[in-house]
LOGUBA-474656 format. One line per field, with one value per residue (C-alpha): x, y, z; residue in three letters. Coordinates in Angstrom, 2 decimals. Layout:
px = [X ...]
py = [Y ...]
pz = [Z ...]
r = [ALA ...]
This chain:
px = [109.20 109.06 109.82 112.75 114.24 113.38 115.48 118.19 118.20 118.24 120.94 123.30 122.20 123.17 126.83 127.27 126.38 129.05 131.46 134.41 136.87 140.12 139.39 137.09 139.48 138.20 141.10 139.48 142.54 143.46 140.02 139.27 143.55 142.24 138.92 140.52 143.07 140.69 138.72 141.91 143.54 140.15 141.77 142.54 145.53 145.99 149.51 150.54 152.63 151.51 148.91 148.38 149.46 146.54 143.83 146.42 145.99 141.52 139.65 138.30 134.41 133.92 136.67 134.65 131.16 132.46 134.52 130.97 129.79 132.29 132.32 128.56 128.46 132.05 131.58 133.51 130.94 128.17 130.18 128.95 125.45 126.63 126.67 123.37 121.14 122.95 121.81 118.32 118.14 119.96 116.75 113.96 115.92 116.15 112.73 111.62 113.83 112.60 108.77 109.87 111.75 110.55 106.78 106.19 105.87 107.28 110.54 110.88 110.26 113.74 115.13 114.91 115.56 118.88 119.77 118.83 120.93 124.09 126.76 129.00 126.83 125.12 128.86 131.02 127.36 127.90 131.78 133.58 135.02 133.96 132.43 128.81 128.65 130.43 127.59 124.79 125.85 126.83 123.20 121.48 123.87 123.06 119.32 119.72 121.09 118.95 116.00 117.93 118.07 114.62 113.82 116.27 113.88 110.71 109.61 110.57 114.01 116.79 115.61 118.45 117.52 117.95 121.31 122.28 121.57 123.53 126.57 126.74 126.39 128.45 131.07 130.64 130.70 133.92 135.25 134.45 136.15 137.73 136.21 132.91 134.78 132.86 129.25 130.61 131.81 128.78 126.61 129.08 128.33 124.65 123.54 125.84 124.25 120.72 122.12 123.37 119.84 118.41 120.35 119.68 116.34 115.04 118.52 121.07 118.80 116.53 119.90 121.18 118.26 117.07 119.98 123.57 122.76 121.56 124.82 126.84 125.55 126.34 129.59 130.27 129.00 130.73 134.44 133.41 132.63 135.76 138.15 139.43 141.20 141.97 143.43 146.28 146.58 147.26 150.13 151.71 151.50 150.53 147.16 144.21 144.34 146.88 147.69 150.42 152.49 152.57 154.85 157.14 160.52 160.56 162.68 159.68 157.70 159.74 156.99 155.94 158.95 158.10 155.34 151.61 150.54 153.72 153.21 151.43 150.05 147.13 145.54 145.11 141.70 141.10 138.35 139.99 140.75 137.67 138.06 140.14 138.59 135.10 136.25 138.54 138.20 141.49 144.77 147.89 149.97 150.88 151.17 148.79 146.75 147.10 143.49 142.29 140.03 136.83 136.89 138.03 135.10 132.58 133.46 134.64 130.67 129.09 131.48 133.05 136.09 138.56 137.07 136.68 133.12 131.84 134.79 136.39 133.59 134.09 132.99 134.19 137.32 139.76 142.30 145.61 146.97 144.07 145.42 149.23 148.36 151.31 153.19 154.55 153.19 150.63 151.81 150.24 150.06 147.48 146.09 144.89 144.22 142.50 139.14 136.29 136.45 132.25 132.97 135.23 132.70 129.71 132.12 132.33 128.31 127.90 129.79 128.03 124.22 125.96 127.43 124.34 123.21 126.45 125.75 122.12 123.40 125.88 124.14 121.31 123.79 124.79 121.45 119.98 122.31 121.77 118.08 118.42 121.21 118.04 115.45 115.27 112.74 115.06 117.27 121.37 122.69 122.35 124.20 126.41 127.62 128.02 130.29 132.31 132.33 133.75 136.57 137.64 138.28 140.07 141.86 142.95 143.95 146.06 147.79 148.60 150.34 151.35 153.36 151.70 148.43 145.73 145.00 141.44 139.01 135.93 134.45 135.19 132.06 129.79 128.82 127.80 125.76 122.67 122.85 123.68 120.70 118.19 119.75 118.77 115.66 115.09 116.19 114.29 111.40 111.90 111.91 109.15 106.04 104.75 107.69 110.29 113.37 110.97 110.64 114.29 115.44 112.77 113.25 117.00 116.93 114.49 116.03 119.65 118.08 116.76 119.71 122.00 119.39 119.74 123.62 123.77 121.49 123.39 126.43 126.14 123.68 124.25 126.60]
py = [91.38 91.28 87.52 87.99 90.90 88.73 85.65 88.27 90.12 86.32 85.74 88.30 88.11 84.54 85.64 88.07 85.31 82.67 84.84 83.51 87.11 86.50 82.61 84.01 86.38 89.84 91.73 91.23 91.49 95.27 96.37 95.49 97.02 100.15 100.43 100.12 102.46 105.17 104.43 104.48 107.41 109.83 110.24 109.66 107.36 109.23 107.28 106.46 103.84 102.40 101.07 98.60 99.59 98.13 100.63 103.23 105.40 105.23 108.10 107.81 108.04 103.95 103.41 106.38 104.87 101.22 102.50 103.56 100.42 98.73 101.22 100.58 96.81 95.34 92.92 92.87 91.01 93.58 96.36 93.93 95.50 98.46 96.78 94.37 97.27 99.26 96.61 96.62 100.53 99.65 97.68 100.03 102.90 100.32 99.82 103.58 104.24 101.09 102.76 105.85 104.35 100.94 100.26 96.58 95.22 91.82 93.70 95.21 91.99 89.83 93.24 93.48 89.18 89.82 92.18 90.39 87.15 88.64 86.37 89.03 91.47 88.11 87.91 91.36 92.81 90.26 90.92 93.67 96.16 99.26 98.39 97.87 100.85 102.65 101.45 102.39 105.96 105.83 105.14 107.68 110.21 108.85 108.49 112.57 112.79 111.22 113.51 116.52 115.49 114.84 118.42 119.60 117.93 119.73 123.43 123.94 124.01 122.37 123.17 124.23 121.55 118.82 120.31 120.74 117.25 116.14 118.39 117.08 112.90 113.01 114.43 111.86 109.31 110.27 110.51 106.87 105.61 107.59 105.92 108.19 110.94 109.52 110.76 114.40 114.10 111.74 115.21 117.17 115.37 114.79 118.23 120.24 118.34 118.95 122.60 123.19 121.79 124.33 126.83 126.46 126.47 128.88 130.95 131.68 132.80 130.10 127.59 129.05 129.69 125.95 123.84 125.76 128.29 124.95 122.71 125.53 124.91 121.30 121.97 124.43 122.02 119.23 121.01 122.47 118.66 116.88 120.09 118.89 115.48 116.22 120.02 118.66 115.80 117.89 120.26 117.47 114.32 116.55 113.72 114.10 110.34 109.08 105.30 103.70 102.91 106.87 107.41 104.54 104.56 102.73 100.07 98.95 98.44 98.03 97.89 101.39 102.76 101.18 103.75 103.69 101.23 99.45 97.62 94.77 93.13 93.81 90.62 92.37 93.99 91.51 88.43 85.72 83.91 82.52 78.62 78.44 80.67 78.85 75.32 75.74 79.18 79.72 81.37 79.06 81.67 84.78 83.81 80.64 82.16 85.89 87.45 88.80 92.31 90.66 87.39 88.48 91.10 88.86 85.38 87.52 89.48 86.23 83.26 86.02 84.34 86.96 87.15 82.99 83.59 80.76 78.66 78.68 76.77 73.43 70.38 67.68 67.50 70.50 71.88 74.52 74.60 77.19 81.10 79.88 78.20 76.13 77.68 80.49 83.52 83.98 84.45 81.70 78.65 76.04 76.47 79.66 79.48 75.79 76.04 72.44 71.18 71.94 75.48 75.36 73.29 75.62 78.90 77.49 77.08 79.94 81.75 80.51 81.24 84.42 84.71 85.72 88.33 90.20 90.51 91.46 93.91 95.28 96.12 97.23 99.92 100.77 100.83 103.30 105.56 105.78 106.26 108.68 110.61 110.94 111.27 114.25 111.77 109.12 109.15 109.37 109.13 105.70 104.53 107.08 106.37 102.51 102.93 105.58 102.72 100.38 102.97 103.81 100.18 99.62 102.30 101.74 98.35 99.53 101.81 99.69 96.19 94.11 90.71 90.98 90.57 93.02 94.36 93.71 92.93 92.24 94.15 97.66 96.82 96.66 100.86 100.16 97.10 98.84 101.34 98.15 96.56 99.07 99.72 96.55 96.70 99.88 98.11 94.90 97.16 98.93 95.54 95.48 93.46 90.32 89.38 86.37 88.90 89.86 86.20 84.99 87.42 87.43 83.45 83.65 86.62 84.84 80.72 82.62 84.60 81.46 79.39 81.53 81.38 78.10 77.88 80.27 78.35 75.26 76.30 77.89 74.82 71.74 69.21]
pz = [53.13 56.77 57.08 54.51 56.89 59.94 58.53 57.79 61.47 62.64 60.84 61.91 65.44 65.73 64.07 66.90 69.66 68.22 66.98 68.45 68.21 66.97 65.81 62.99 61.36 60.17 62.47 65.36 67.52 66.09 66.25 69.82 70.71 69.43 70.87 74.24 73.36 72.67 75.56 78.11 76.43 75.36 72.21 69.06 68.49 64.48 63.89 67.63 67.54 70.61 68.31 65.70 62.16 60.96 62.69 63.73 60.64 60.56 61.92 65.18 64.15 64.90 67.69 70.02 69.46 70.33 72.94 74.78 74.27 75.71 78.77 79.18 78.63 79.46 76.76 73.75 71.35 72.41 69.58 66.86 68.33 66.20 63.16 63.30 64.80 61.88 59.23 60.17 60.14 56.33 55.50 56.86 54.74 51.53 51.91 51.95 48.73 46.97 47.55 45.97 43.08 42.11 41.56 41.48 44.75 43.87 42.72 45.88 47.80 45.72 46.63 50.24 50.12 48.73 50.81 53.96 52.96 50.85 52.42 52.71 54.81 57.07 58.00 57.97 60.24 62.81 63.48 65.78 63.28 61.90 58.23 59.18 61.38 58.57 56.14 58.31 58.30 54.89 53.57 56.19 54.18 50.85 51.73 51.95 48.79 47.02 49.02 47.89 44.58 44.58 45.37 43.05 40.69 41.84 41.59 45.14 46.19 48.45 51.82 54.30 57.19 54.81 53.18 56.85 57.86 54.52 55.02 58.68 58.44 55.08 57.56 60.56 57.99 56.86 60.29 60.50 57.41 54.33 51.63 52.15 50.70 47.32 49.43 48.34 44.92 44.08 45.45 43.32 40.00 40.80 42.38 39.88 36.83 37.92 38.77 34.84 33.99 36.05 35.03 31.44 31.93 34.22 34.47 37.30 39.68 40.36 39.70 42.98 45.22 44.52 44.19 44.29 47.55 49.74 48.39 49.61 53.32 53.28 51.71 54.80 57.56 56.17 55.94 59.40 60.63 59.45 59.28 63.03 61.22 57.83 58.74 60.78 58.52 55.69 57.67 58.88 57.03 53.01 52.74 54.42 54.99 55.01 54.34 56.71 53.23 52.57 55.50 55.34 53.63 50.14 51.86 53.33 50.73 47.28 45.17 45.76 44.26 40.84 38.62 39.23 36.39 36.34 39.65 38.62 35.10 33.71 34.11 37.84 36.21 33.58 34.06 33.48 36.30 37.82 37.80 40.97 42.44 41.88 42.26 45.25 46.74 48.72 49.26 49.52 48.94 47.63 43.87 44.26 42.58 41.82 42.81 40.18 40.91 39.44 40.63 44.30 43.99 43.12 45.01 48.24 48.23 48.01 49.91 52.36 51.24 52.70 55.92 56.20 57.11 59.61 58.05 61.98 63.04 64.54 63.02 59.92 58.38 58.50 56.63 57.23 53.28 53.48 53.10 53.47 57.07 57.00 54.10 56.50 54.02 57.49 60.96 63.38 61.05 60.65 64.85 63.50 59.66 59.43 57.87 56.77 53.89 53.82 54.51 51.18 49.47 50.07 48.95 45.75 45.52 46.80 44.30 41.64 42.70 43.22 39.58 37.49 40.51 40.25 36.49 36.82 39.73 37.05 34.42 36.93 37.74 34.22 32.95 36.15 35.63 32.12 32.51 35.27 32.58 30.04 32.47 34.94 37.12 37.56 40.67 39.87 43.45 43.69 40.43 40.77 44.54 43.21 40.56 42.13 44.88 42.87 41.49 44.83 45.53 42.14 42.74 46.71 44.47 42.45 44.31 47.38 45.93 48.25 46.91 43.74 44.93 44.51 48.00 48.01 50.82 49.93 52.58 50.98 49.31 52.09 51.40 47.90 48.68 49.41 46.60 44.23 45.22 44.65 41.02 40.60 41.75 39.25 36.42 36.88 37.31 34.08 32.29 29.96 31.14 29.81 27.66 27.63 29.24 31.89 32.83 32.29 34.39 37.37 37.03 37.22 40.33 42.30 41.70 42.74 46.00 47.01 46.18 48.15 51.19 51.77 50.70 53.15 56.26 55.31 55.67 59.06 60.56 58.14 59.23]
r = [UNK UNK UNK UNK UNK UNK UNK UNK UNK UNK UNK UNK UNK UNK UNK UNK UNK UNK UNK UNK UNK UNK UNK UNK UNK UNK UNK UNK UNK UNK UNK UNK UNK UNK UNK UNK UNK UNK UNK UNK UNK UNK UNK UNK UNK UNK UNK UNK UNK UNK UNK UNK UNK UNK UNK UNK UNK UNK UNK UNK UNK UNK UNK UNK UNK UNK UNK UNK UNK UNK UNK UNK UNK UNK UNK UNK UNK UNK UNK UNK UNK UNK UNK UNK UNK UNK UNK UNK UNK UNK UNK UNK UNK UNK UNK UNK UNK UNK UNK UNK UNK UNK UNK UNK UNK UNK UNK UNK UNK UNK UNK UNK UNK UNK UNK UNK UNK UNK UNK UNK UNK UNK UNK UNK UNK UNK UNK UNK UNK UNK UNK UNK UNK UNK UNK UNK UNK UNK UNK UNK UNK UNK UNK UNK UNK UNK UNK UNK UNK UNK UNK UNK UNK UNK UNK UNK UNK UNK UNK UNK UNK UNK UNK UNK UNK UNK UNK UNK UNK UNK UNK UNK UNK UNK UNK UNK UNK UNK UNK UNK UNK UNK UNK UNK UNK UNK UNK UNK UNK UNK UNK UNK UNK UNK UNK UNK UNK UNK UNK UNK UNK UNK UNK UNK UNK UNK UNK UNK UNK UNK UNK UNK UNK UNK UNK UNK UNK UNK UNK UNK UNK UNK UNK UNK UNK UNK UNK UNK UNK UNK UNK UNK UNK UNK UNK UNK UNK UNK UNK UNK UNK UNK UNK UNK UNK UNK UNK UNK UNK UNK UNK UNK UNK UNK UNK UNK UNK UNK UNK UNK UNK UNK UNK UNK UNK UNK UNK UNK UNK UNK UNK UNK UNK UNK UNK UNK UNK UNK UNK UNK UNK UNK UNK UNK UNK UNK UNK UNK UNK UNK UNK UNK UNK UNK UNK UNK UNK UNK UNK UNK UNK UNK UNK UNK UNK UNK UNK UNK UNK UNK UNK UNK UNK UNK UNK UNK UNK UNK UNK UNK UNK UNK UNK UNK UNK UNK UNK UNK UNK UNK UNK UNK UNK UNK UNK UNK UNK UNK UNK UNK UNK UNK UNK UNK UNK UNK UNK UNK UNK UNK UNK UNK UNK UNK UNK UNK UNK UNK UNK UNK UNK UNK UNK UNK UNK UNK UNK UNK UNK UNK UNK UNK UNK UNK UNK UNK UNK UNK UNK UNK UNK UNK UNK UNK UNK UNK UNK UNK UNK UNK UNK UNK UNK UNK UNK UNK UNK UNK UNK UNK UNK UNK UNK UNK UNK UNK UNK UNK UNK UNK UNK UNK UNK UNK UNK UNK UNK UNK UNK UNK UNK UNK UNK UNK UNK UNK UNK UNK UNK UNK UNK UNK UNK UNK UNK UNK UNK UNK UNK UNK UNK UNK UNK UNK UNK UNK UNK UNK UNK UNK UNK UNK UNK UNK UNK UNK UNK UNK UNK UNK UNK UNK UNK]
């Protein structure tokens, strides 16, 4: 376990010292516009349109942190501190929750493996923007969750500290990005369904003292923490969050006038175009092909193929019919969208060590919170913070179309990966011992983890 984490830390460290800002994609360039912004101006820029549209509309939760580390260390590449510092703190807390949840220590060990080399996270934790900051802070608040649900479970009740602490980083994590607005309806569903349990059992009472009276004061820190940004949000904009797209004329964006469900096909959420995707994992334009939710899920978490991963780096043959590089459908052309031909090469091998993980991870999920539905000693946090995850991002997909693409980075994922993992790890722990399944599936977990490994070493030092 600790050399696994090791070769992860290593990993994202050595990202951080090469990355090479706005040559390696990921926004760089609008990230590092607004961090200065809020550091010149104090502020935050909430719609200023002295800033990127790109960042202009995020809460400022990231942009202050980074904004001290840039005052402190005049160096640009020392924000993606915030994110590999923020990964390790992700493994210590995956580790603690694996102990409480998952018995067999080998379980634990592919586990904590797969979280330290998952392609996506060795990449999007070594880059300047806010999604592994926003992770870090997302599993602190979920690792509270889960404790309270855990005492929701046991004769004592919910104490008012740990409600506190809940209430207040569910709040500073949604001051850093919106999507953690699932951290409160996930304690919603979870703390109200042990709550009704309660309640039938022991009466109305006890339901309130132990579970109900304690949600309450998390419910009042959190609306007290992120009351500052939403309020004014709400008077002036009607969204607590608004999207850029809300506030722009129809003009702008024709496909918005069109209904909800009518703005793209439904082969959008259908999985059924994976063989471009896995043979030559690229963009070439914005038709060629149509992403397809699954398959842009699922190659993206494990090739980074949004973000172009350590594609930028020099060395071999390169390409610009990459992601429209010479096509025109991307600003700057092939001096800033050329990728290798071994970078491409590894995405698609990558993607398909990756394949039978996502569907153990899946039904890992499925089957946790199934078990924790039936059984009041099984944790529903976890499941239940994944798939609500994954909804959000369907969702944010379906409602935001842009040229009939599914506007889908892979890195909305990065929350969820954590949580993901350990359903996993529950499920392959529940597996019954000594059998053929058993087997199979530790075979198949362990061959992939490893596979990915060295996919992943290769493709950053192989030549």
């Amino acid at each position: 376990m600790v050399l696994v984490s090791l070769l992860g830390f290593i990993l994202r460290v050595e990202h951080a010292l090469t990355f090479d800002g706005p040559k390696r994609g990921a926004d760089y360039n609008v990230y590092v516009e607004g961090v200065r912004w809020t550091l010149e101006h104090r502020q935050a820029f909430n719609f200023s349109p002295s800033v990127n549209y790109q960042v202009r509309y995020q809460p400022p939760g990231w942009f202050v942190v980074a904004g001290v580390v840039l005052a402190l260390t005049k160096s640009e590449r020392a924000i993606a501190s915030l994110a590999v510092l923020g990964w390790a703190l992700r493994q210590y807390l995956l580790m603690k929750l694996l102990r409480q949840t998952v018995k067999n220590r080998w379980t634990q060990f592919v586990v904590l493996w797969l979280h330290s080399v998952l392609p996506l996270s060795v990449l999007i934790d070594g880059k300047v923007n806010s999604e592994g900051f926003h992770s870090t802070i997302f599993l602190v608040a979920a690792y509270a969750l889960f404790r309270m649900e855990r005492a929701a479970r046991a004769q004592t009740r919910i104490g008012f500290r740990l409600a506190f602490a809940f209430g207040l980083i569910a709040g500073l994590c949604l001051l850093t990005k919106a999507t953690s607005v699932i951290l409160v309806v996930t304690a919603a569903l979870v703390l109200g369904f042990r709550g009704f349990q309660l309640l039938r059992e022991q009466g109305a009472h006890a339901a309130f003292a132990r579970i109900f009276g304690p949600a309450l004061v998390s419910v009042v820190v959190w609306t007290a923490c992120v009351g500052w940004w939403c309020g004014p949000n709400l008077v002036k904009y009607h969204h607590p969050f608004p999207h850029p797209w809300d506030l722009e004329p129809a003009t702008f964006h024709a496909g918005l006038e069109q209904p909800l469900f009518y703005r793209r096909p439904l082969g959008w959420a259908l999985p059924v175009e994976w063989s471009s995707y896995l043979s030559f994992p690229v963009i070439q334009g914005p038709k060629h092909p149509i992403p397809n939710f699954w398959a842009y899920s699922v190659i993206g978490t494990w090739s980074d193929l949004y973000n172009r991963g350590f594609c930028r780096l020099k060395g071999g043959p390169m390409t610009d019919q990459v992601w429209g590089g010479n096509g025109g459908f991307m600003s700057g052309g092939g001096a800033i969208w050329s990728v290798s031909y071994r970078c491409i090469d590894n995405f698609s091998r990558l993607a398909w060590a990756g394949l039978p993980l996502s569907f153990f991870a899946a039904f890992g999920t499925l089957s946790s919170a199934w078990h924790g539905l039936r059984r009041c000693g099984a944790t529903l946090v976890m499941p239940t913070l994944t798939l609500l995850g994954l909804f959000f991002v369907m969702l944010f997909a379906l409602k935001y179309p842009l040229d009939d693409n599914a506007v889908l980075n892979p890195r909305y994922f990065m929350p969820i990966v954590a949580p993901m993992a350990l359903c996993l790890g529950i499920w392959l722990d529940r597996l019954r011992p000594r059998s053929w399944q058993r087997a199979f599936v530790y075979s198949l977990t362990y061959a992939a983890t490893f596979a990915v490994s060295v996919f992943l070493v290769y493709q950053r030092f192989g030549s």
